[in-house]
Structure formats: structure tokens, C-alpha cells
C-alpha positions as CSV (number, residue, x, y, z in Angstrom):
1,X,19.6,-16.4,-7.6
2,X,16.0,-15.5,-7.1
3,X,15.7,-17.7,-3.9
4,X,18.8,-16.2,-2.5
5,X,17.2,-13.0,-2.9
6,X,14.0,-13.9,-1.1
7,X,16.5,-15.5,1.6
8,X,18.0,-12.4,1.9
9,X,15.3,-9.9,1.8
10,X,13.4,-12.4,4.2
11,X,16.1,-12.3,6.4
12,X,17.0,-8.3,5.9
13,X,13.9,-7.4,7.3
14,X,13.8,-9.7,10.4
15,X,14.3,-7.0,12.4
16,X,11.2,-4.5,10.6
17,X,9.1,-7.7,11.9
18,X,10.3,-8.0,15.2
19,X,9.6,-4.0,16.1
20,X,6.4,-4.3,13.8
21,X,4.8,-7.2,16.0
22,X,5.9,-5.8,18.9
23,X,4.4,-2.5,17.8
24,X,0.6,-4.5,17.4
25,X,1.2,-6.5,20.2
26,X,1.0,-3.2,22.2
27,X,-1.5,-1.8,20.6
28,X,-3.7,-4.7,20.9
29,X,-3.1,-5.7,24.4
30,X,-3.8,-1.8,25.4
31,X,-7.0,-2.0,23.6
32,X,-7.5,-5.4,25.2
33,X,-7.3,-4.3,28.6
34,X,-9.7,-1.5,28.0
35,X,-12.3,-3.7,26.6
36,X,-12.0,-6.6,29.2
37,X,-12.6,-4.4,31.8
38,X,-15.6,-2.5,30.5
39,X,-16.7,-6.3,30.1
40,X,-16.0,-7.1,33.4
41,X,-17.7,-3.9,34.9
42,X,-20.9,-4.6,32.6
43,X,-20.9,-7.9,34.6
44,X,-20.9,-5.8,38.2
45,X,-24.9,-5.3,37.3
46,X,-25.9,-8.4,34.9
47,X,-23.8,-11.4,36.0
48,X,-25.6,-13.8,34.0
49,X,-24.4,-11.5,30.7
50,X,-20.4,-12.4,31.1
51,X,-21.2,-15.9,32.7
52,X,-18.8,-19.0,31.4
53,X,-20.5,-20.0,27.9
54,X,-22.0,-16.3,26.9
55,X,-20.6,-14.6,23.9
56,X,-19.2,-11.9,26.4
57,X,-17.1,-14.7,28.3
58,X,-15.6,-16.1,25.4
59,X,-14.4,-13.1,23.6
60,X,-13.6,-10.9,26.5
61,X,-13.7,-13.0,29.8
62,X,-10.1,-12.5,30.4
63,X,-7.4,-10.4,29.3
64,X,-5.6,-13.1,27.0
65,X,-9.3,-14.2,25.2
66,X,-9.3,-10.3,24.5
67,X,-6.1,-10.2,23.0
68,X,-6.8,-13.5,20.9
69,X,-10.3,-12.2,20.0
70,X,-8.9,-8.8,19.1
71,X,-6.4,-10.3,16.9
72,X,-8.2,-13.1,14.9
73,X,-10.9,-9.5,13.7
74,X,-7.6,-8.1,12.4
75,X,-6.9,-11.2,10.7
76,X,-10.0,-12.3,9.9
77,X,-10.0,-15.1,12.4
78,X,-13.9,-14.4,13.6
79,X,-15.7,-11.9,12.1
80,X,-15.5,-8.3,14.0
81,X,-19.3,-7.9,13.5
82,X,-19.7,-10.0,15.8
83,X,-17.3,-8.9,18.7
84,X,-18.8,-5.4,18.1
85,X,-22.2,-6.9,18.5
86,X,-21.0,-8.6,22.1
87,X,-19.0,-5.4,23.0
88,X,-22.3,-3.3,22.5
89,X,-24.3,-5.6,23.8
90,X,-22.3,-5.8,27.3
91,X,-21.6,-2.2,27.2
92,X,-22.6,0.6,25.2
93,X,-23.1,1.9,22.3
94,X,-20.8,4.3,21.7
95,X,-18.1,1.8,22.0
96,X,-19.2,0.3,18.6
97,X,-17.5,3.6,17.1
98,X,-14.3,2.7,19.3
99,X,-14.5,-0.6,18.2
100,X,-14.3,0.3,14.4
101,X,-11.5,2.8,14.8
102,X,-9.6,0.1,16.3
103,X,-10.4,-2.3,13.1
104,X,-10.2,0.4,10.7
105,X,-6.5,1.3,12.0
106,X,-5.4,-1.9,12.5
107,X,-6.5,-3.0,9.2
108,X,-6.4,-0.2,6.9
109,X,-3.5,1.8,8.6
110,X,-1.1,-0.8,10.4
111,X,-1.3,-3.3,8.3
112,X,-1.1,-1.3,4.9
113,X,2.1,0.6,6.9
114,X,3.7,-2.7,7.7
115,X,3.5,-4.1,3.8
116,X,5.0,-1.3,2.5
117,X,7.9,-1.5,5.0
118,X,8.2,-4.9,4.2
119,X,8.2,-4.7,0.4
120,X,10.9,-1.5,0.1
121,X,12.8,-3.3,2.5
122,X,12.7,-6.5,0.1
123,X,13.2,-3.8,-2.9
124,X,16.0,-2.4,-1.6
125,X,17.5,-5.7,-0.8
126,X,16.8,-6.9,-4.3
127,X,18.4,-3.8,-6.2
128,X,21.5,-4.3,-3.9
129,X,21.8,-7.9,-4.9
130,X,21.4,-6.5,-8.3
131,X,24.4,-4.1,-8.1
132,X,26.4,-6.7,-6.6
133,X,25.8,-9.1,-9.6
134,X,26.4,-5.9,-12.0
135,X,29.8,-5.5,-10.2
136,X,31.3,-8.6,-10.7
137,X,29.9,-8.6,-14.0
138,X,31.5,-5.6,-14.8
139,X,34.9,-6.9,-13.1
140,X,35.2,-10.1,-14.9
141,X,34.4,-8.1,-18.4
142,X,37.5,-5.6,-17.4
143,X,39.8,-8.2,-16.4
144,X,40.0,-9.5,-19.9
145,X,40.5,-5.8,-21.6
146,X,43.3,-5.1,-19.4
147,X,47.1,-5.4,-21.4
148,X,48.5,-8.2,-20.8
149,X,51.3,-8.1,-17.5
150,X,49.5,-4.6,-16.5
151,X,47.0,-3.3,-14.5
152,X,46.6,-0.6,-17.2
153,X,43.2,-0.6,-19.5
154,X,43.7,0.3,-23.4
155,X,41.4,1.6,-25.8
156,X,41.3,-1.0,-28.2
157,X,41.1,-3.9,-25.1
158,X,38.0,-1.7,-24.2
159,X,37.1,-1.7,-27.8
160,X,37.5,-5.1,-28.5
161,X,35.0,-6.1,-25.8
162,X,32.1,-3.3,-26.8
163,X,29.9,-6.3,-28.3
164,X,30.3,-8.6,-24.8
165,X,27.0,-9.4,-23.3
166,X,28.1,-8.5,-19.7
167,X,29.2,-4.8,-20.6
168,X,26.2,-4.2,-23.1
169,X,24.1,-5.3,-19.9
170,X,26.3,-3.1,-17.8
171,X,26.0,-0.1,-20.3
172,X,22.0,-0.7,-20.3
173,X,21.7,-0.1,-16.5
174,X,24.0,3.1,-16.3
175,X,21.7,4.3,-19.3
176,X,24.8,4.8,-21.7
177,X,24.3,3.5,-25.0
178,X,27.3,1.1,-26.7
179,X,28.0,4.2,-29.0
180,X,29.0,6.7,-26.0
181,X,31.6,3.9,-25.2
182,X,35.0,5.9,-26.3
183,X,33.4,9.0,-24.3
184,X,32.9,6.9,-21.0
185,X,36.3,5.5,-21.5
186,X,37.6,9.2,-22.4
187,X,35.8,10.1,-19.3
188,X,37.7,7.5,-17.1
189,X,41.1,7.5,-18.3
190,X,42.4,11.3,-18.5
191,X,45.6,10.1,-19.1
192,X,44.7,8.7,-22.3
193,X,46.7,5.2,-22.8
């Protein structure tokens, strides 16, 4: 049961990941671009600064090493220190600002964002699964109160059953305690049979 659930809520929020990724994917290729070119420009004056084995090359040479640099500091792939220190190095120092609004969003903001959506999608997935179970539960439980040849539900088939596991469980969830039973079946059958 509990595997079918993770199965489920895995599956359930598929498309939360897709939109989610896509979502980061645009936000880190936007910022990619930005900083690649202010790389780039630095180079304009100091070619020797963004040349092929330099710190500058590696993590911002190109548009796809940005977007691979920019997301292994969200996931802790290389330590953003030390793409800070190359972007302020090659540029300026203001950008060391930009760079940790970018990290502290991505981290702090995005990521936290994305968890949550994850884990109420997984709730919600969870407490339906539940209320599916407590259905049939219940259904089983009823189909054996019922008189016999009928589709009709007495009192004392209802009352017979009061100490069955399924219906005590079912009565715990609906918050109605075992001793309110004759008033929930009162309740439901207001043509008293």
C-alpha cells in the first residue's frame, strides 16, 4: 500500500516537475546569458583573463558552461564562492551582490517553493488514497448489515456490526464516537426501518 502511494504521488506530481524545471531552466539560462557576456566583454580589454584554462573560461566561457556552472552552486555541485570570486574578478564588484540574490533565490526561495509543492501534492495524494481505502472499507462493512434479499439497512444489522474493526476505524476518521452510532444511523435513514 505504502509503495503504491509513493507510486502515485510520484507520478501525480509529474507534471508540478515538469513546469517547475522548466521554470529554473529559464531562470538560470537568463541569468546565464547575462553573466557570459559580461565575461566575454571583460575579455574585450584583458584577453589573457578569459583565455582556455582560466577560472573565467571554465565557468563562464560559453553560454552552456554558464548554465552548468550556475546550476551545480544551486546544487552544491562547486562551491558559489568561488564562481562569485571569478565573476568579480572578471567584472565588477557590484555583481557579487547580483550574484548572491541569484543563489539566495534559487536556494532559499525556488527551491523551498518547489518542496512544498511537491510534498502537498504527495499529501493530497496520500489522503485521497486514504479515503479511497476508507470507502471500500466502509462498503464491505455495510454490505453485510444489509437484510438479507434487500438493499434496505436495519437497525439492528447496523447494530450488530458497532464492534467491527472497519466501522470503528471508519467512525474514528469522521470524529463520531461508537456511542453516537443510533444518531448517525437516525441521521441517515429518516424513514426509520
Amino acid at each position: 500500500r505504502e509503495l503504491r502511494t509513493m507510486v502515485h504521488s510520484i507520478g501525480s506530481t509529474l507534471v508540478s516537475l515538469f513546469w517547475t524545471m522548466l521554470l529554473l531552466l529559464l531562470l538560470i539560462y537568463v541569468t546565464s546569458i547575462c553573466f557570459t557576456q559580461l565575461v566575454a566583454d571583460s575579455g574585450i580589454d584583458d584577453p589573457e583573463g578569459v583565455a582556455r584554462g582560466t577560472k573565467a573560461h571554465e565557468y563562464f566561457g560559453s553560454l552552456d558552461r554558464s548554465i552548468l556552472s550556475l546550476y551545480q552552486a544551486m546544487t552544491g555541485g562547486v562551491n558559489w564562492k568561488e564562481l562569485e570570486g571569478t565573476l568579480v574578478d572578471r567584472t565588477s564588484g557590484g555583481l557579487s551582490i547580483i550574484f548572491c540574490v541569484y543563489i539566495a533565490f534559487t536556494v532559499l526561495a525556488m527551491l523551498n517553493v518547489i518542496t512544498g509543492v511537491f510534498v502537498g501534492s504527495a499529501m493530497a495524494k496520500a489522503s485521497e488514497e486514504d479515503n479511497i481505502d476508507l470507502v471500500h472499507g466502509l462498503r464491505e462493512v455495510v454490505q453485510t448489515m444489509k437484510i438479507e434479499g434487500s438493499n434496505e439497512l436495519s437497525w439492528e444489522g447496523f447494530q450488530s456490526q458497532l464492534k467491527n474493526e472497519e466501522l470503528i476505524r471508519y467512525f474514528e476518521t469522521i470524529d463520531v464516537d461508537p456511542s453516537e452510532a443510533e444518531g448517525l444511523f437516525r441521521l441517515l435513514d429518516p424513514d426509520n426501518i
